[in-house]
BAFI-3210 file (N, C-alpha, C; in Angstrom, 3 decimals, decimal comma, padded with zeros to 6 digits):
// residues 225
n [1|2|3|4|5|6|7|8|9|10|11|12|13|14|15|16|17|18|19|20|21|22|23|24|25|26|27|28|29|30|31|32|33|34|35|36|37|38|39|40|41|42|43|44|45|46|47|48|49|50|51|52|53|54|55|56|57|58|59|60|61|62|63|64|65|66|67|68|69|70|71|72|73|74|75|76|77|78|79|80|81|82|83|84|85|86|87|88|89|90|91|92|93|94|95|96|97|98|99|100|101|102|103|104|105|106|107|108|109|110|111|112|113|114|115|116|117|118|119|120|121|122|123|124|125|126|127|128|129|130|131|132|133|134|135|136|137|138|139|140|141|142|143|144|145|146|147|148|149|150|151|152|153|154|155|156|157|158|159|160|161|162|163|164|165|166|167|168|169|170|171|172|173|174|175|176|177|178|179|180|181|182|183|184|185|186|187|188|189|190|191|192|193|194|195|196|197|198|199|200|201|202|203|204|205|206|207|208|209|210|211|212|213|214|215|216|217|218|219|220|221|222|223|224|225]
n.u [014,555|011,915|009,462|006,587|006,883|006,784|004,119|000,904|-001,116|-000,355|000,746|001,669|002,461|-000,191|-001,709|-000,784|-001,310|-004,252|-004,802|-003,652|-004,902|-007,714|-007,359|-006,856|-008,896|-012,044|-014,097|-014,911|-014,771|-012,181|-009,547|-006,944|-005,971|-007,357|-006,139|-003,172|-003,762|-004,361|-002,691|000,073|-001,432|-001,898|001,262|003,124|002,305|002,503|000,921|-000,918|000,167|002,153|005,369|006,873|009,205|010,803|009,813|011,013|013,663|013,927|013,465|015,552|018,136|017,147|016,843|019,266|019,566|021,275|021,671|019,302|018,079|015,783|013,535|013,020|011,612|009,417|007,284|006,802|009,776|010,512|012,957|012,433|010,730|012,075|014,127|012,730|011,729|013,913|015,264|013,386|013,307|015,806|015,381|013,763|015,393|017,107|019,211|019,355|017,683|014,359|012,273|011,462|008,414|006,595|008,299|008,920|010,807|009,784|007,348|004,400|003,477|000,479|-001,581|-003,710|-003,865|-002,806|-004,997|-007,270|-006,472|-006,470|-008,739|-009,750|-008,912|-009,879|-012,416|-011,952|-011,409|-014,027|-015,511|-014,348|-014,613|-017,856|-017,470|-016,402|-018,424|-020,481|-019,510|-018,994|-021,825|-023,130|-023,207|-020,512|-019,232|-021,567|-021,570|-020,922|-017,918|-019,247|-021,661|-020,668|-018,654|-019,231|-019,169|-020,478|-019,277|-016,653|-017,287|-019,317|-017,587|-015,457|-017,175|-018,145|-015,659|-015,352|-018,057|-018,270|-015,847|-013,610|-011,483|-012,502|-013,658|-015,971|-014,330|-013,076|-013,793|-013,737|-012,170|-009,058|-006,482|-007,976|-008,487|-006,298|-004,799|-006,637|-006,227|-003,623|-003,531|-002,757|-003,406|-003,475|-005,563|-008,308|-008,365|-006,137|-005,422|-004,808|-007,702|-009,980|-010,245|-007,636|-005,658|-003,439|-001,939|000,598|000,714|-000,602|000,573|003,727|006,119|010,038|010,906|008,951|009,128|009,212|008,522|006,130|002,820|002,364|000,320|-001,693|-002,776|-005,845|-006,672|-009,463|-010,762|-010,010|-007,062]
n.v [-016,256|-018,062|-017,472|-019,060|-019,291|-016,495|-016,133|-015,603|-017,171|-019,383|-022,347|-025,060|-027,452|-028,475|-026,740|-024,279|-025,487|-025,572|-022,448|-021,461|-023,217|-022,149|-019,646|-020,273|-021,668|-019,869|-020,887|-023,811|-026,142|-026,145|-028,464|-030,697|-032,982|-032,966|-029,677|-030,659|-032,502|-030,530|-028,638|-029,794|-030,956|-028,310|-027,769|-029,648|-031,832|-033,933|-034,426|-032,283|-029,760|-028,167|-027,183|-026,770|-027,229|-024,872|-023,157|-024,817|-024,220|-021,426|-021,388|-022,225|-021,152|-018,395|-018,608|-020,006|-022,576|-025,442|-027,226|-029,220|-032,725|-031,606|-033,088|-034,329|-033,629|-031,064|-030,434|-028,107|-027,954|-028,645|-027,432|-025,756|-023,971|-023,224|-021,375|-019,677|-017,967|-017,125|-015,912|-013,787|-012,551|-011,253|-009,886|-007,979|-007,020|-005,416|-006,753|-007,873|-007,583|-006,645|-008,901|-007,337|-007,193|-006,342|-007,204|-009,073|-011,118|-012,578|-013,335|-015,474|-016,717|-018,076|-020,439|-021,292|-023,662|-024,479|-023,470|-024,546|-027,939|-027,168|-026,788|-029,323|-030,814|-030,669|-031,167|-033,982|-034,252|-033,808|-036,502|-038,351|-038,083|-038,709|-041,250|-042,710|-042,190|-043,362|-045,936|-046,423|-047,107|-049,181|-052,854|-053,807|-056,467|-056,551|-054,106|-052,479|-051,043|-048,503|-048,221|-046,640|-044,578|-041,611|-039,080|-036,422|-034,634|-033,623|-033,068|-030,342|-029,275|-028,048|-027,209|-024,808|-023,315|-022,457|-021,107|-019,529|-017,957|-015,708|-015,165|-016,207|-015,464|-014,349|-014,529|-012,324|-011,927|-010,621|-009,507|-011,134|-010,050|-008,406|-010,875|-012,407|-010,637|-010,590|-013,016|-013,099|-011,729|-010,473|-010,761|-009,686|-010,600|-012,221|-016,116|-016,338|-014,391|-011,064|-008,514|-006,012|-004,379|-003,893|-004,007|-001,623|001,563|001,283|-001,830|-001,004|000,506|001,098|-001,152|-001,488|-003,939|-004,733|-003,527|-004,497|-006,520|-007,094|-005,108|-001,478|-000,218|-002,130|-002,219|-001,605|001,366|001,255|-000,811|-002,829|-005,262]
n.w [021,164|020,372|017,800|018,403|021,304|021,687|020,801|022,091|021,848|020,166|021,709|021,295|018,197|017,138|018,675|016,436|014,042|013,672|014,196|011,540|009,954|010,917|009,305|006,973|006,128|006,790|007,390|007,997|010,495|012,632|012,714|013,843|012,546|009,719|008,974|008,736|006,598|004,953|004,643|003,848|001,226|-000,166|-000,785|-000,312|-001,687|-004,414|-006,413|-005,958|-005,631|-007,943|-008,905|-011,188|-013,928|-014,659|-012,089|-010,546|-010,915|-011,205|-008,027|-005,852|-007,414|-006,543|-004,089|-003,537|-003,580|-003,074|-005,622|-008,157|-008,953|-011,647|-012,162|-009,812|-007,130|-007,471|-006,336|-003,354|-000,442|003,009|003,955|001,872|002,539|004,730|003,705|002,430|004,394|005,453|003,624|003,299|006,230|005,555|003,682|004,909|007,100|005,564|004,585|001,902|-001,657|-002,627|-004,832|-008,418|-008,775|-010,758|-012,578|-016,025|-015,740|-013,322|-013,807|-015,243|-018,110|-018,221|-019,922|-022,562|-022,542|-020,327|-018,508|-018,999|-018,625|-015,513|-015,255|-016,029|-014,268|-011,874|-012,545|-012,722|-010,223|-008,960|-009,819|-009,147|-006,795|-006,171|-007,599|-005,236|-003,420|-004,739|-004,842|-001,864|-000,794|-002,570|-003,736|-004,057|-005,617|-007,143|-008,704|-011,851|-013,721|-015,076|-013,986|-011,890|-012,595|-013,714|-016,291|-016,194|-014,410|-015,080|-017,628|-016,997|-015,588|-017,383|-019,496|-017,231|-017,341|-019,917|-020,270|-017,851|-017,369|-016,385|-017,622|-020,459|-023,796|-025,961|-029,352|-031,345|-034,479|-036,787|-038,508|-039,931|-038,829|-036,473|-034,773|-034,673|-032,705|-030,866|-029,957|-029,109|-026,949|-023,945|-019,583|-016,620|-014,717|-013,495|-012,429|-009,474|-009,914|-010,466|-009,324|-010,037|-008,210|-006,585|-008,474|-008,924|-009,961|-010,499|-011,350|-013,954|-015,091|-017,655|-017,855|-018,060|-018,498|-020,726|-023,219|-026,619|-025,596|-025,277|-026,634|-025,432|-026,505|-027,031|-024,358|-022,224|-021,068|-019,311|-016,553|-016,793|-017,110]
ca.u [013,201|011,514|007,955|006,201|006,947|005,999|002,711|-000,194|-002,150|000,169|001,132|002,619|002,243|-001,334|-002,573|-000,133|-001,980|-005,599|-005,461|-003,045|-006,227|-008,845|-007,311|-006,865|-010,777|-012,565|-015,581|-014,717|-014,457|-010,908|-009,295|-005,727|-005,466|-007,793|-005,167|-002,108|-003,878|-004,555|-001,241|000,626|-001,670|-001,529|002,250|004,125|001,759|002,852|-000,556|-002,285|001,175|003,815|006,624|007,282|010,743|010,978|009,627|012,037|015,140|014,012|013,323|016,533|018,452|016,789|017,227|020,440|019,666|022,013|020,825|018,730|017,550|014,551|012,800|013,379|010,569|008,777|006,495|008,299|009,888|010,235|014,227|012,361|010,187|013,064|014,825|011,937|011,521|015,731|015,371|011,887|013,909|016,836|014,808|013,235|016,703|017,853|020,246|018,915|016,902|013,386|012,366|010,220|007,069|006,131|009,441|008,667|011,301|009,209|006,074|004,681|002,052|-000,642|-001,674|-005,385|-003,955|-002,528|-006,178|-008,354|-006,111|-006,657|-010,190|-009,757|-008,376|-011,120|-013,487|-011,477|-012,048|-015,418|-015,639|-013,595|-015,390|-019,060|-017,312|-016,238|-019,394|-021,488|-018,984|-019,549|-023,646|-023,063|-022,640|-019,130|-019,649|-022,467|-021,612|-019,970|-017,509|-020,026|-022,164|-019,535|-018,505|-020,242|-018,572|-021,139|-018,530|-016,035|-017,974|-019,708|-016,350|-015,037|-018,307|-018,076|-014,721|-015,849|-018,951|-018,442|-014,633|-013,136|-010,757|-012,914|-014,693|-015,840|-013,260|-013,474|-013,383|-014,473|-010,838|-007,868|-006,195|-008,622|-008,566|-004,686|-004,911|-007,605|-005,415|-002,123|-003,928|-002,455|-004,108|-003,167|-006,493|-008,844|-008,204|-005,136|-004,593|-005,502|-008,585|-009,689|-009,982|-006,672|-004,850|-003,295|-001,113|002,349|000,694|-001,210|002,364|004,334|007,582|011,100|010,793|008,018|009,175|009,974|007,357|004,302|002,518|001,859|-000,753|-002,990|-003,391|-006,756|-007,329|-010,097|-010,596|-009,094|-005,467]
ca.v [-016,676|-018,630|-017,279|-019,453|-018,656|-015,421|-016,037|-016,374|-018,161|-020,635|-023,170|-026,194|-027,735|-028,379|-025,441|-023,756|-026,032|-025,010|-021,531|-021,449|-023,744|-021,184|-018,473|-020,614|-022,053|-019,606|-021,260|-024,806|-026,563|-026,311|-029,831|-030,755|-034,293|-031,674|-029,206|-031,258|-032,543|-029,105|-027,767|-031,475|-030,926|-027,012|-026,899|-030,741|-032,676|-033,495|-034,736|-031,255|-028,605|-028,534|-025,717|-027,417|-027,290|-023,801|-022,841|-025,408|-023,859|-020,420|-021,114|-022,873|-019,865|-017,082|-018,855|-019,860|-023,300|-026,599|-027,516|-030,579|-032,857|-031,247|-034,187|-035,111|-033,255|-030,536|-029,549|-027,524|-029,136|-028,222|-026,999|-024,519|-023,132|-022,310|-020,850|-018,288|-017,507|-016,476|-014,567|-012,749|-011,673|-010,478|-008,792|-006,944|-006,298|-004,402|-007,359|-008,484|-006,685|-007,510|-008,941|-006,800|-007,731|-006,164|-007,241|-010,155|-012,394|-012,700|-013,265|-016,775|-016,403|-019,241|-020,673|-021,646|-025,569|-024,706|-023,649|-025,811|-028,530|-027,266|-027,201|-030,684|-031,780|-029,999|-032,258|-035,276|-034,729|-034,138|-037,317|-039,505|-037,901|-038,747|-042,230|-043,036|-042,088|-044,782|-047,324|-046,511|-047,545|-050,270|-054,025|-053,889|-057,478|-056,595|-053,344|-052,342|-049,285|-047,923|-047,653|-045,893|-043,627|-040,783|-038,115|-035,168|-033,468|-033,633|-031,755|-029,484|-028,588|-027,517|-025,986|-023,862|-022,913|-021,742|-019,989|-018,313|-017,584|-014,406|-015,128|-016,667|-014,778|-014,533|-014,337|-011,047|-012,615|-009,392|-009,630|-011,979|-009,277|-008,910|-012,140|-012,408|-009,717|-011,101|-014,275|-012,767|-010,242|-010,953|-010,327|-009,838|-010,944|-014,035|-016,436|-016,364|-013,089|-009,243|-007,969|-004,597|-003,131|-004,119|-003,423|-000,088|002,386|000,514|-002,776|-000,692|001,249|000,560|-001,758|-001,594|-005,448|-004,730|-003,305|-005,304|-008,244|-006,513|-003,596|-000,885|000,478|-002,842|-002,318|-000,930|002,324|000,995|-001,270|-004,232|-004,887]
ca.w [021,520|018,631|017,024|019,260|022,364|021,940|020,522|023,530|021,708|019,955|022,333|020,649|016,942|017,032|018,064|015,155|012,329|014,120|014,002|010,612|009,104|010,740|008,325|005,175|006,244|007,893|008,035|008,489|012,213|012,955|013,078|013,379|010,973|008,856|009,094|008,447|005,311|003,836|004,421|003,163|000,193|-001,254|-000,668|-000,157|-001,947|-005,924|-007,235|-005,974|-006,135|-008,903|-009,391|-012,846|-014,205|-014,590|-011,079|-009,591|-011,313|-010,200|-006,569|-006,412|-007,969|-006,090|-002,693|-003,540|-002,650|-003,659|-007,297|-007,800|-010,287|-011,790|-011,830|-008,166|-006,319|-008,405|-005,029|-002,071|000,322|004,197|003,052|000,741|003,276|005,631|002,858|001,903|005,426|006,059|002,747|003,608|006,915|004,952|002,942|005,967|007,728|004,675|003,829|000,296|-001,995|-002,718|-005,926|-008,599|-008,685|-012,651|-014,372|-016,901|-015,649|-012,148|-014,320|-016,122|-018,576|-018,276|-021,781|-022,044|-022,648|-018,688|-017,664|-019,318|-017,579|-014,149|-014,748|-016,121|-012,954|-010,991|-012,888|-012,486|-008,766|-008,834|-010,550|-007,900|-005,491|-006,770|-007,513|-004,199|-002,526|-005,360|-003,833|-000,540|-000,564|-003,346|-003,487|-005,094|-005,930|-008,607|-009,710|-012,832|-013,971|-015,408|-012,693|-010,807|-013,658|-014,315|-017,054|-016,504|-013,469|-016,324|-019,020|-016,602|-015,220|-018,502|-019,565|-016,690|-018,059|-021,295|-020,250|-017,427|-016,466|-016,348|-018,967|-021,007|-024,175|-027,849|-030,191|-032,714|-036,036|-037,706|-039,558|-039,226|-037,607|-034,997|-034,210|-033,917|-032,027|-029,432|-029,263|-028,376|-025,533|-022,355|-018,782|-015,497|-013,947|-013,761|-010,831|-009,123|-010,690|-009,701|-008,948|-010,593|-007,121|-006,059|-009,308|-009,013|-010,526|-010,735|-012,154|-015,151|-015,644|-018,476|-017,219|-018,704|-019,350|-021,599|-024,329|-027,308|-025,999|-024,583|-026,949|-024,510|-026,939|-027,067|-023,051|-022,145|-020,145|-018,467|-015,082|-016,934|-017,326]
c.u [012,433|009,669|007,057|005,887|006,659|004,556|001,996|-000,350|-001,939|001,001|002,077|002,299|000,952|-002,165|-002,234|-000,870|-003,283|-005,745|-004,563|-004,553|-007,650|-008,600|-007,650|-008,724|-011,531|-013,967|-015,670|-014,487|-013,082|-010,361|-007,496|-005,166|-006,113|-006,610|-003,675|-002,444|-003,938|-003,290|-000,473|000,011|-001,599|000,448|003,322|003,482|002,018|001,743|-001,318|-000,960|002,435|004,392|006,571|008,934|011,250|010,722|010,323|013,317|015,042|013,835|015,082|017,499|018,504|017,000|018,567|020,520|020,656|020,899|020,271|018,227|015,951|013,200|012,190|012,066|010,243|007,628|007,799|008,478|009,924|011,458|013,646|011,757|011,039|013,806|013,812|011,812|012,923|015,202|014,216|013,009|015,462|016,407|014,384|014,233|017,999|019,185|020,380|018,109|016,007|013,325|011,389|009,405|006,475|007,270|008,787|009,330|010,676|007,887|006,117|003,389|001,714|-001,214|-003,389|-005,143|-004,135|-004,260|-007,288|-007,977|-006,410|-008,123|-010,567|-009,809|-009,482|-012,449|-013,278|-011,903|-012,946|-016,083|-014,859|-014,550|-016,842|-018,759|-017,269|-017,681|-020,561|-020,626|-019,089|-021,236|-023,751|-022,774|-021,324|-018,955|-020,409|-022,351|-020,741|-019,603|-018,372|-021,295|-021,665|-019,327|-019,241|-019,493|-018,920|-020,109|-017,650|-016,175|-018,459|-018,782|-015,726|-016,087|-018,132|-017,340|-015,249|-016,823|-019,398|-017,386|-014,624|-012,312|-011,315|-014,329|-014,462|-015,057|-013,823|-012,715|-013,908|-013,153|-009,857|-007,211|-006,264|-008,547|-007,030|-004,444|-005,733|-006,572|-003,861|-002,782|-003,497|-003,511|-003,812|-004,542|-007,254|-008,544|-006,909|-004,489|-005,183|-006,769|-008,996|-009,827|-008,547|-005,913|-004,789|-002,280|000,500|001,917|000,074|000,389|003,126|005,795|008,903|011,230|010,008|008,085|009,921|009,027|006,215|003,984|002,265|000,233|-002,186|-003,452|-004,504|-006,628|-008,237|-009,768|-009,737|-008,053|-004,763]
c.v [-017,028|-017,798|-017,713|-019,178|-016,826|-014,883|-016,420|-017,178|-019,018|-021,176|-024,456|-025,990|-027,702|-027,216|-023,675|-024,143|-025,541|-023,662|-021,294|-022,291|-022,688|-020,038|-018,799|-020,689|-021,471|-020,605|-022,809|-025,297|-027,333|-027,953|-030,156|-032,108|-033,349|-030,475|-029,276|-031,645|-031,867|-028,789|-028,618|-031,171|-029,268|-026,972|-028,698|-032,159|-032,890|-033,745|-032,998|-029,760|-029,478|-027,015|-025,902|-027,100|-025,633|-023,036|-023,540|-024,775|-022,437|-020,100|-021,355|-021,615|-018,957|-017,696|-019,477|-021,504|-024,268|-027,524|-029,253|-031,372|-032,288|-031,969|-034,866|-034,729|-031,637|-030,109|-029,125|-028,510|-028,129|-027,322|-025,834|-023,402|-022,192|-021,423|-019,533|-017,880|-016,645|-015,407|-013,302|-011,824|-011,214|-009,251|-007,488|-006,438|-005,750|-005,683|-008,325|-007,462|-007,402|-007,862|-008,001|-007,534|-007,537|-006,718|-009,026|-011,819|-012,793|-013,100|-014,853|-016,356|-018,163|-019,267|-021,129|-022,691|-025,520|-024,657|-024,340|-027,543|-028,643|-027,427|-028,498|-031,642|-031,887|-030,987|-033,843|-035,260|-034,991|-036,302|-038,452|-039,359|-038,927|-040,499|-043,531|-042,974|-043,241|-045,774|-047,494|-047,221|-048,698|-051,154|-054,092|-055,383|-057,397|-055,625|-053,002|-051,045|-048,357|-047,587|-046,816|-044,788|-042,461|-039,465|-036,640|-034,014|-033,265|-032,637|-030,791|-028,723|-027,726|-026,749|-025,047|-022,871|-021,529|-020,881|-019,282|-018,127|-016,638|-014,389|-015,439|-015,431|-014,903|-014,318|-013,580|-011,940|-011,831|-009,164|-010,190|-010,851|-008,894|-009,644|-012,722|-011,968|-010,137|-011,883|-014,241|-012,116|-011,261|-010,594|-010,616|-010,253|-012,162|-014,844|-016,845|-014,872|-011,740|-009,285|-006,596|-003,705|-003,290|-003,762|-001,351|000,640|001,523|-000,831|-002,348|000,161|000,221|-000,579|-001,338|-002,794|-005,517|-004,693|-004,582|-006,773|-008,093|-005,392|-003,262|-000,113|-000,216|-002,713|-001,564|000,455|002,395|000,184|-002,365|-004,135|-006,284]
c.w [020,250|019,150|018,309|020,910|023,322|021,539|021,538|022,967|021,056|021,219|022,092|019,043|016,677|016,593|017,337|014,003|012,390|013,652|012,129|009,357|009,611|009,874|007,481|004,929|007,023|008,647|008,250|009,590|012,040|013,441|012,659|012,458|009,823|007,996|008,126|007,352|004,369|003,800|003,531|001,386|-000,879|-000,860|-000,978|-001,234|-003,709|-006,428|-007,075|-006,224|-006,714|-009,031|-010,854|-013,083|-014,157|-013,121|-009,907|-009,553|-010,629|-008,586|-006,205|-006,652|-007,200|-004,639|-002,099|-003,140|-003,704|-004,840|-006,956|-009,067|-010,585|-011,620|-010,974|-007,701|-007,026|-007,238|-004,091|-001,251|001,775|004,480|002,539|001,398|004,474|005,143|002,237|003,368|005,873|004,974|002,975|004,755|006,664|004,106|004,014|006,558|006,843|003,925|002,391|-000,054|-002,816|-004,358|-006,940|-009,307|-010,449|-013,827|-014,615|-016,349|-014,230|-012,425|-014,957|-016,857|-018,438|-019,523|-021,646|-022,198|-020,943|-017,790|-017,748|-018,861|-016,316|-013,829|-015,019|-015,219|-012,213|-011,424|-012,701|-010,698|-008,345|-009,231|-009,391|-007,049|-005,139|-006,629|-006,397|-003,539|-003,522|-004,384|-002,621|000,061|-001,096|-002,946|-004,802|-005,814|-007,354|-009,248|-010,668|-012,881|-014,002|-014,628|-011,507|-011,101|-014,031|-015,368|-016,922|-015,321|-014,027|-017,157|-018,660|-015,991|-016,644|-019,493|-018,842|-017,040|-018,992|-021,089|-019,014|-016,677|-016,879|-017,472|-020,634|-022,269|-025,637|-028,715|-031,457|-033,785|-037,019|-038,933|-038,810|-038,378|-036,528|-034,376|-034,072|-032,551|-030,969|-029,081|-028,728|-027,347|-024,536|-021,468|-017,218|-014,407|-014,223|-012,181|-010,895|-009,697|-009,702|-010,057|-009,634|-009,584|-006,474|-007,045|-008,869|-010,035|-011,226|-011,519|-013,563|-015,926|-016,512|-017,868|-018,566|-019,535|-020,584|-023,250|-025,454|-027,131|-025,567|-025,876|-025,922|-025,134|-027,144|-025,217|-022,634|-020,944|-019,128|-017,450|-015,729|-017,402|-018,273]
res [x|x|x|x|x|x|x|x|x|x|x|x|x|x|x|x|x|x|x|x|x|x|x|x|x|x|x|x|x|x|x|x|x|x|x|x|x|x|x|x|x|x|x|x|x|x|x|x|x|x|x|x|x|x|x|x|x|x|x|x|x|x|x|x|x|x|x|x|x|x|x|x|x|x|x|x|x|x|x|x|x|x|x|x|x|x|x|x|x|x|x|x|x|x|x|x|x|x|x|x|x|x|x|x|x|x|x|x|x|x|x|x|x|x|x|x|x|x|x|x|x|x|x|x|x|x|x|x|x|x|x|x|x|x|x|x|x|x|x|x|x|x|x|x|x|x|x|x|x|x|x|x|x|x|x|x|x|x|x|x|x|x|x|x|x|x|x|x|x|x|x|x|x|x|x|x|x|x|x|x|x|x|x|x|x|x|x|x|x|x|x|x|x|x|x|x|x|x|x|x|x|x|x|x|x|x|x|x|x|x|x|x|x|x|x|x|x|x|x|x|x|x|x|x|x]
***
């Protein structure tokens, strides 16, 4: 008996993408071309998700799937999703064993080139966006780039960045050392990361992987990790 059929309140495909988009969006009015575009875009879409070369080779790997050129498709495919779904319920019926979650090789550090990129992007959209809607009212006929163009969702995107992310902070330059020392600190939080109410016990714990490329003695005691 498939999933479906035993859900009341899924019925067909539709109203699978409907309520699957009322989780992702609570507060948005449920729409299934809506829907199908959100999902298409955080997961199938290469302009908005990438694995990158390294996140291709390990899916790939860990799901055991038939190797590929790296190059080829670099977002999931519909293949990859059936393939985390068998292994999830292997995992649950004792017949694989899960992966851990603190060892290093399960981990990617993010570089501040990687996040000052994504907020790059984030400004590049703004910036289409903004664009599109001048062209929409305009006589395209008389207007120029530069009337279209605007840079400030750009710079205010990457301002934001800098002065008020979570990762983001003054650099101790009280002695080179210090300031090594700031710029190697890792951090398991920020966005896409932990939470300091959700961090617990096992992610502040030392790992086995650790030693040798983490200090355990630069890690703070307090809420942050």
């Amino acid at each position: 008996q498939s999933s479906i059929d035993r859900d009341p309140l899924i019925k067909d495909e539709i109203s699978a993408l409907i309520d699957i988009y009322s989780r992702l969006r609570p507060g948005d009015p449920p729409n299934a071309d809506n829907a199908r575009k959100l999902i298409n875009e955080m997961f199938f879409d290469p302009q908005h998700y990438d694995l990158g070369k390294v996140g291709r080779y390990k899916v790939n790997r860990r799901l055991e799937l038939p190797s590929r050129e790296v190059g080829e498709n670099r977002a999931l495919t519909r293949e990859d999703i059936v393939a985390i779904i068998q292994r999830i319920i292997m995992v649950n019926n004792g017949q694989d064993t899960p992966d851990d979650i603190d060892h290093l090789g399960n981990r990617r550090i993010r570089t501040v080139g990687e996040l000052v990129q994504n907020q790059f992007r984030i400004g590049l959209v703004r910036l289409e966006r903004v664009a599109r809607e001048r062209m929409s009212i305009v006589n395209l006929e008389m207007v120029t780039p530069s009337a279209l163009v605007n840079i400030r969702p750009v710079v205010s995107a990457v301002k934001e960045f800098f002065g008020g992310s979570q990762l983001s902070q003054f650099m101790d330059q009280t002695n080179p050392l210090a300031e090594i020392t700031n710029k190697r600190r890792l951090s398991a939080m920020g966005p896409g990361g932990l939470s300091r109410e959700r961090a617990g016990f096992d992610v502040r714990d030392v790992h086995y992987s650790h030693y040798g490329r983490i200090c355990p003695i630069e890690t703070p005691e307090g809420p942050n990790i």
